[in-house]
C-alpha positions as CSV (number, residue, x, y, z in Angstrom):
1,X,70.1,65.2,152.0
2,X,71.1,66.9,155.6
3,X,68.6,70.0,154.8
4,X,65.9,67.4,153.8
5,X,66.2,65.7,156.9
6,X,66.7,69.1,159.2
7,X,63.6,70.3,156.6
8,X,61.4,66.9,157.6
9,X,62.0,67.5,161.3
10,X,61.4,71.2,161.8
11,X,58.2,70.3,159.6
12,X,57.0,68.1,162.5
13,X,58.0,70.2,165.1
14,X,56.2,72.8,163.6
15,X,53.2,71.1,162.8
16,X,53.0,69.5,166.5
17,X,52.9,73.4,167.7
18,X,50.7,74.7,165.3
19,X,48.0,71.8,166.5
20,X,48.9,72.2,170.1
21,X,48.4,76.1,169.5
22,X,45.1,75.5,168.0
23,X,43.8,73.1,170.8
24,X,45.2,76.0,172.9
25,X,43.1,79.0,171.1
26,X,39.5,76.5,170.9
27,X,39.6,75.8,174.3
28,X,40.0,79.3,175.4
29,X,36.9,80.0,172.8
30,X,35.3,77.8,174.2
31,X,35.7,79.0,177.9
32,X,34.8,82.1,176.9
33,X,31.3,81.2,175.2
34,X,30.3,79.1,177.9
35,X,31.3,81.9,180.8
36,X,28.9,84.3,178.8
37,X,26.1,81.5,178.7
38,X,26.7,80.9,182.2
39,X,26.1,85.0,182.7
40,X,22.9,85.2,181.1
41,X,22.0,81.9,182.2
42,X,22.5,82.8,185.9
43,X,19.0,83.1,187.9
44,X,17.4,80.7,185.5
45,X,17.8,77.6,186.4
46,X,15.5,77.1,188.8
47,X,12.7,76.7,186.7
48,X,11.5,73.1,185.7
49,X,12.4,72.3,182.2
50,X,8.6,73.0,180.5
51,X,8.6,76.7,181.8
52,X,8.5,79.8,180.0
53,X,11.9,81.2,181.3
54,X,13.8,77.8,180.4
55,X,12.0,77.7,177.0
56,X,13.5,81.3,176.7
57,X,17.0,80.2,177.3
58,X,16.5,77.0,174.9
59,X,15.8,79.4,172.2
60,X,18.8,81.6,173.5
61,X,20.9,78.3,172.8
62,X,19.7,77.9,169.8
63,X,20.2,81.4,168.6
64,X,23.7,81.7,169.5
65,X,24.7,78.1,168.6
66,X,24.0,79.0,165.0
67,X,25.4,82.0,164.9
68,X,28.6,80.9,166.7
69,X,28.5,77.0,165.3
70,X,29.0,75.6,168.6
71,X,26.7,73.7,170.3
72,X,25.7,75.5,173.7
73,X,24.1,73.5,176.8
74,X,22.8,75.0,180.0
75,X,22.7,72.3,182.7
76,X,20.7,72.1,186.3
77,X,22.4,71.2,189.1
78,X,20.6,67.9,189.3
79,X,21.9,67.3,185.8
80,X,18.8,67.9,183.8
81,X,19.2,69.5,180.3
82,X,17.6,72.9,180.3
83,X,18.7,74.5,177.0
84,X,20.7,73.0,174.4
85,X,21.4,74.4,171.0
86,X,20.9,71.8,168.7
87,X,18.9,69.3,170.9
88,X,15.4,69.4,172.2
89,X,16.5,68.9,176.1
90,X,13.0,67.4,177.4
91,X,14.4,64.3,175.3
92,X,18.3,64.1,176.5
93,X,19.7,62.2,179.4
94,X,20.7,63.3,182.7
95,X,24.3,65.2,182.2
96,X,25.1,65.6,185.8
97,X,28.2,62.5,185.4
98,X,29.6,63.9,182.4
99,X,33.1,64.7,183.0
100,X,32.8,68.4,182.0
101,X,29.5,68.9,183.7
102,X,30.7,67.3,187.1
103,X,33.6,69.2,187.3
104,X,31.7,72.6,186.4
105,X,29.1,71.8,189.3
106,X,32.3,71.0,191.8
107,X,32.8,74.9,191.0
108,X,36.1,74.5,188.6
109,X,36.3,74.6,184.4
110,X,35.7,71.0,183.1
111,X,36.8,69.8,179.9
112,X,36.4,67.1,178.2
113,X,37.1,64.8,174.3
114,X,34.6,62.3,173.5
115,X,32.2,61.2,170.7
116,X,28.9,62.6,171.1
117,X,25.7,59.9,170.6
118,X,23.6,62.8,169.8
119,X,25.7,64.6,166.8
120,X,27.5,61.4,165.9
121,X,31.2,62.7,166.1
122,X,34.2,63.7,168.4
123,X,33.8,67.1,170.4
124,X,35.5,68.6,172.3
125,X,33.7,70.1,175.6
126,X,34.2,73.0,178.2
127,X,31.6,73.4,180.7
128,X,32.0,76.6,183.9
129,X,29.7,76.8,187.0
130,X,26.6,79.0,187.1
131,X,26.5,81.3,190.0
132,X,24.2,80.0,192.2
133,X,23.3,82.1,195.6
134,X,25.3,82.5,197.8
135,X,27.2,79.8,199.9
136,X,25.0,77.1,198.4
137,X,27.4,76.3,195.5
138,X,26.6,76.1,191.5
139,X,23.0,76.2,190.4
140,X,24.5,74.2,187.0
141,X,26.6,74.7,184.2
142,X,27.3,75.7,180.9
143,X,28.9,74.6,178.5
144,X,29.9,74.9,175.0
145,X,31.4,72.4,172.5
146,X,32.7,72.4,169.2
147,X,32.9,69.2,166.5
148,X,36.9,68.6,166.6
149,X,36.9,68.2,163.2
150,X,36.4,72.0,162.8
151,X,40.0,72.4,164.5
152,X,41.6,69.5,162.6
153,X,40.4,70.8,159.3
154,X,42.9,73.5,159.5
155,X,45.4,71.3,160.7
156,X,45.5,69.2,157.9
157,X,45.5,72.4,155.4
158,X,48.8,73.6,157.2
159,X,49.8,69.6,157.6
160,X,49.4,69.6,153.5
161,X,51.5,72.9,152.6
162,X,53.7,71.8,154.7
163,X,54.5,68.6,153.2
164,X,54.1,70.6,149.5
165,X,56.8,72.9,150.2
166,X,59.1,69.6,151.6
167,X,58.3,68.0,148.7
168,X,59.3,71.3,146.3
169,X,62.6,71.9,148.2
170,X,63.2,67.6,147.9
171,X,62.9,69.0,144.4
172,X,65.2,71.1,144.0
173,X,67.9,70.1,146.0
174,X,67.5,66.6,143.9
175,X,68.2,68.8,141.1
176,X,71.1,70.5,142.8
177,X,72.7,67.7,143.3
178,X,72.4,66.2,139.4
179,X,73.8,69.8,138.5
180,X,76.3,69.6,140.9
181,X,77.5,65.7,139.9
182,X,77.6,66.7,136.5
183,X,79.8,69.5,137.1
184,X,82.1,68.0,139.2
185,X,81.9,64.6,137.1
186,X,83.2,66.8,133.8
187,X,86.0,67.8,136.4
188,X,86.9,64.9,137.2
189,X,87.3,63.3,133.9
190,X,89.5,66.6,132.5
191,X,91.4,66.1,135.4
192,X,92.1,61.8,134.7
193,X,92.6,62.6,130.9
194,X,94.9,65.7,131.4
């Protein structure tokens, strides 16, 4: 019963790290994706949203979001959508008071959790400043954000072997200790009738 219970709590100690470790490793991914968008994004935002160049990096967005499955957004300064990978940005709102976005343009790594209108689920954002010239601050951000149900996903597989191998070694140690009360229960009884 003691190894059960140790079993049971180094089972939830292990599992808390494991998710804390994976919220650790996506939002470093995700920093890193949205520093390299803000590198090839850098000296592009100036132009208005129906130009060639931003049309360039809204199929840039689009490219890479596929391939990497996470949706990439390249933000103006003012807070208008320039490239997104999964949106058409002439049709999204202004981003410039999103949490992630504001604290990109204040020059620092924003990040944010929240349900998404657009893609109907929870993501989970990072959003870095894009070099603007010099002394005048960020021209915008980008950022990148990934469904958190990708990261739970593999949480819960670990969650469930986790509770299959508590529930094998509950198994076992339930049969331990039948074999063990029969043994010492045919003990017991030579003992009394000898």
């Amino acid at each position: 019963l003691l190894s059960l219970l140790a079993l049971g709590v180094f089972g939830s100690v292990a599992a808390w790290h494991f998710r804390a470790a994976a919220e650790t490793r996506t939002a470093r991914a995700l920093e890193a994706q949205a520093l390299l968008l803000a590198e090839l994004s850098a000296g592009r935002l100036e132009a208005s949203p129906r130009d060639p160049a931003a049309a360039a990096l809204d199929r840039l967005c689009k490219e890479l979001g596929e391939r990497s499955r996470v949706r990439l957004t390249v933000v103006r300064a003012d807070g208008t959508v320039l490239a997104d990978a999964e949106e058409d940005p002439a049709l999204m709102a202004n981003h410039r008071d999103r949490p992630e976005i504001a604290a990109a343009l204040a020059g620092g790594v924003g990040r944010a959790r929240r349900y998404s209108a657009t893609q109907h689920q929870l993501l989970s954002y990072v959003a870095v400043p894009v070099a603007g010239e010099p002394g005048r601050g960020a021209a915008g951000a980008a950022r990148a954000a990934v469904a958190v149900t990708e990261v739970t996903s593999a949480l819960r597989s670990f969650e469930a072997r986790l509770l299959l191998a508590w529930a094998g070694l509950a198994a076992l140690a339930a049969l331990a200790g039948s074999l063990l009360q029969r043994r010492l229960g045919r003990r017991l009884a030579a003992l009394q009738a000898g």
